[in-house]
N, C-alpha and C positions, 0 to 999 in steps of 0.2 A: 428259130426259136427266140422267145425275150426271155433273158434272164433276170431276174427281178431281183438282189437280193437288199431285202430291208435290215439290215443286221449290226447294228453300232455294237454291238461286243462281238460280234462272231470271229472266232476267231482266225489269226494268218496264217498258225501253223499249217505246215502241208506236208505229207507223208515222202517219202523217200522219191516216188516217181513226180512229186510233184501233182498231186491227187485233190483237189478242194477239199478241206477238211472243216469242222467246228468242234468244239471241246464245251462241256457243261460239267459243273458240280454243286453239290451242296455240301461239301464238307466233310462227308464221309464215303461218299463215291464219285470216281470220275470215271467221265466217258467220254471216247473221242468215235467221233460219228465222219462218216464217209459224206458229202452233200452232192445232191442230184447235178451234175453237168455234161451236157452231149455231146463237149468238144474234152474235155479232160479228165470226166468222171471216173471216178476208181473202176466204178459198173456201170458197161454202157449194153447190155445183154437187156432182150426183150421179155424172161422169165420173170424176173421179179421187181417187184415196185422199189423205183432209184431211191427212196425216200428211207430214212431213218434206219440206216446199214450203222450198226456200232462195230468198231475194229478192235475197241479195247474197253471194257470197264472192269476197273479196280475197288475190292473193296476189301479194307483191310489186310490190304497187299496179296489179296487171293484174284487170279484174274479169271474173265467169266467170257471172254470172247476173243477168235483173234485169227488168224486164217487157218483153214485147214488143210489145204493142198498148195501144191506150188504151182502158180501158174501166175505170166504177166499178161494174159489178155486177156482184158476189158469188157471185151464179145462174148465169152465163153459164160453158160446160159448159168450156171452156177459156182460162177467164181466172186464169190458175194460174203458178207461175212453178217454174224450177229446176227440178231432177232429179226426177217425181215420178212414182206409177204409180199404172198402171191393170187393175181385175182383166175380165176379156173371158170368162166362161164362154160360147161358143158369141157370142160378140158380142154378151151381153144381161146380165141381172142372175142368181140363183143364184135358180128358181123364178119367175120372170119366164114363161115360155112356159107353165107351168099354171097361174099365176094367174088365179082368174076379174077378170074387169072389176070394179074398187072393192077387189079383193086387192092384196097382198101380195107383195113379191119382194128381194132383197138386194143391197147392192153395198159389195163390200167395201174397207173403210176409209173409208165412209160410212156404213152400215145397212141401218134398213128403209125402204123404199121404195114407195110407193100405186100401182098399177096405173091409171093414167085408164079411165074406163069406156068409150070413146069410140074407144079404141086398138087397132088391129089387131097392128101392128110396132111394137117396140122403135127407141125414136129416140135414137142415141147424140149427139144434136148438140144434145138438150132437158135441160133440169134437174129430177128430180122430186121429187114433195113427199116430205119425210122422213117420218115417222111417229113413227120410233124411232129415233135417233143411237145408242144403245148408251150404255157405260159410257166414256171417257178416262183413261187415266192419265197423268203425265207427271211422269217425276225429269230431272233433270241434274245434271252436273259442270260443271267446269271446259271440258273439251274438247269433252265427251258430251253426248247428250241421246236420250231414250227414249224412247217413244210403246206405252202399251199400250190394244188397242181389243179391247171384248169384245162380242158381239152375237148375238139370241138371236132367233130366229123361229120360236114354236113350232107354228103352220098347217102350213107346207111341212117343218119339221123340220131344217131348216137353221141353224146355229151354230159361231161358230169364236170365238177369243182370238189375238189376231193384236199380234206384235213387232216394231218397227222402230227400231233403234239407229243414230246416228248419230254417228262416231266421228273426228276430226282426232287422226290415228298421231302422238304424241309424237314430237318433234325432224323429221316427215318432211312434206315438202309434198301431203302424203295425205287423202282422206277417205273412209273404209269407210261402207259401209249392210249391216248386219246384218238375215238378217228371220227370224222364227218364224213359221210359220201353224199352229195347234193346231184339229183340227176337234174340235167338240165339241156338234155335234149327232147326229141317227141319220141322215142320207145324205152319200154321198161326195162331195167339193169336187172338183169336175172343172173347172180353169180356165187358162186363157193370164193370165200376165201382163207387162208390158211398161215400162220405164223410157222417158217421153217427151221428156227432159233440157232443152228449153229451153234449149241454150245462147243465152247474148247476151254475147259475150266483145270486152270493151271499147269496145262499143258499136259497133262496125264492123258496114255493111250486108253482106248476104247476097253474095258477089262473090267477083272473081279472087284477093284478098289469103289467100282460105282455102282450103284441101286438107283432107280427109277420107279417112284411110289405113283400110283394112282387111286381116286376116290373111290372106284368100280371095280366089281369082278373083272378080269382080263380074258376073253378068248380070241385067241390071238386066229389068222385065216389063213396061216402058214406056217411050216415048218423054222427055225430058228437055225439049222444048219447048225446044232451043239456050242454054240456060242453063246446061246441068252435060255433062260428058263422064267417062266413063270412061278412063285413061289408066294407061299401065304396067300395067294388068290389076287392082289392085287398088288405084288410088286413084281418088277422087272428086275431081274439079273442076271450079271454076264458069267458063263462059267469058265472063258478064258479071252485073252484077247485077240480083237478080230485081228487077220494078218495084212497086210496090203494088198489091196488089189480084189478084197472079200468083201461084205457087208449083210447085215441084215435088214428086211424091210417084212413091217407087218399091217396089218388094220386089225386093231382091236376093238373088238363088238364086246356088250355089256354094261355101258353105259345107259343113264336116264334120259327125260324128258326134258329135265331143266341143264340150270347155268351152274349149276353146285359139282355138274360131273366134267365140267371144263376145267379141270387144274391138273396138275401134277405137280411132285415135287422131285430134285436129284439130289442127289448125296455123293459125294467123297467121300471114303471112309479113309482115305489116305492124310489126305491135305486137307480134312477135316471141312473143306468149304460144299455149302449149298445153296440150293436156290428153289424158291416158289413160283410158279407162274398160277394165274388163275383169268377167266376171261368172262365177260356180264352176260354172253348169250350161251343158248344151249347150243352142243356139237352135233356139227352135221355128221361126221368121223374123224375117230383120231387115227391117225398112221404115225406110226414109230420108223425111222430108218437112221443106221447106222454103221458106217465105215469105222476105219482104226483111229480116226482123226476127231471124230464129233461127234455127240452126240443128238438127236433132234427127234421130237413128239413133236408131231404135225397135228396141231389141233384145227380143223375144218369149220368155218360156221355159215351157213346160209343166208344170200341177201337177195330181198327181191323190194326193187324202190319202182315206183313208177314216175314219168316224168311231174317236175314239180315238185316230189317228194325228195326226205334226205333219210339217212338212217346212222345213227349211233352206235359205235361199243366200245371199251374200254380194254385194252390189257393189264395184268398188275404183277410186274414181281418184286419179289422179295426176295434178297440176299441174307445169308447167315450162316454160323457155323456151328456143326454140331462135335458132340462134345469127341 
């Protein structure tokens, strides 16, 4: 792999293991971000995209990320922190299902990726050996920081150049995620992709103290195992907390057509802190799942680029507290 990093502020701090790190603020939030490396990255796991993993942001001395389980390896497909995503073409990899055994297959905002020979089904819960991490690049600012990943597989014919900006809004308790996906090999990128946020907001267990609002009716496609109710129609709460080693997981249907029913908001009714997310395109599906550690709305949204072509969207959240 070239590592590229373009970065005259980035910063040297480096986490306990010794983990590539960078730090941004504007003044009112800081955040310290995980950066993509495939010899000493925090996350070297083929789930989710190495790009713009935040380990910590503060605001107002309320904190909004930070790990939720314990574990030191690297590999392990969800041992990842903060806002971070995942691309789901068909729930596999991009040429994953014609790869022969000992081929070749993609996963993006990671690479390429070796097919075990051995393998019937795609195991989203495994880690697989890279091949090819692609090219990184990486500028920042003061508040910003960038992430460009370029990657090339010329077997299956699959290739894109992929943007991910990460941006704390001057004077606003805000922080935008910006993304380009540029396909730029000769077949179309057909994929779901989905933000799995991690929250872990001031350290408080998964419990009564938090509510989860959304824009939409909720019917939830599963039972809640007496831990979460739906109330008022569209919010979420916990009616005790989840224990270890439990969790709940749902897909809520009820949602619109448009980008208006991509948001949610959490609350603290403890520590008083919360947050807004909202995202520019409509949801493919939103899934909620939650252990005793974190909580996470998996909002979904649909991409389908053809070569040549690029596609745009934005995430926005807002920090604040309520009263």
């Amino acid at each position: 792999m070239r590592l590229l990093v373009c970065a005259l502020l980035l910063a040297a701090a480096l986490p306990a293991a010794d983990h590539p790190s960078a730090a941004i603020t504007n003044g009112l939030i800081e955040a310290k971000i995980h950066t993509p490396d495939p010899v000493n990255g925090y996350y070297r796991g083929t789930s989710f995209d190495w790009s713009g993993s935040i380990y910590s942001l503060t605001y107002k001395k309320h904190q909004y990320f930070g790990e939720w389980q314990q574990s030191d390896d690297p590999y392990l497909h969800d041992r990842i922190t903060g806002p971070v995503e995942e691309y789901r073409p068909g729930d596999k990899g991009l040429g994953y299902a014609e790869a022969e055994p000992g081929g070749r297959f993609l996963r993006i905002g990671v690479g390429v990726c070796e097919k075990p020979r051995d393998e019937a089904e795609y195991d989203w819960r495994k880690s697989y050996k890279v091949v090819d991490p692609g090219s990184w690049s990486i500028q920042q600012g003061e508040n910003w920081i960038e992430f460009i990943h370029q990657v090339r597989e010329p077997v299956s014919g699959y290739a894109y150049r992929y943007i991910k900006r990460l941006t704390l809004v001057p004077g606003q308790p805000q922080l935008v995620i910006d993304h380009l996906l540029e396909n730029t090999g000769t077949r179309p990128i057909e994929t779901s992709v989905y933000n799995h946020n991690f929250f872990v907001i001031d350290g408080r267990p998964t419990g009564p103290e938090f509510v989860v609002k959304f824009p939409f009716d909720l019917t939830p496609d599963r039972d809640l195992k007496g831990y979460a109710a739906v109330q008022q129609k569209r919010n979420l709460v916990y009616l005790k907390e989840i224990p270890a080693g439990e969790s709940i997981i749902t897909l809520f249907d009820g949602f619109g057509a448009t980008s208006a029913d991509n948001a949610f908001v959490i609350e603290n009714m403890r520590s008083h802190a919360a947050v807004r997310m909202s995202t520019d395109k409509p949801l493919e599906k939103m899934q909620f799942w939650s252990p005793g550690t974190t909580l996470c709305p998996e909002p979904y949204i649909a991409l389908s680029i053809q070569p040549g072509q690029a596609d745009r969207w934005t995430i926005h959240y807002e920090f604040f507290e309520i009263n």
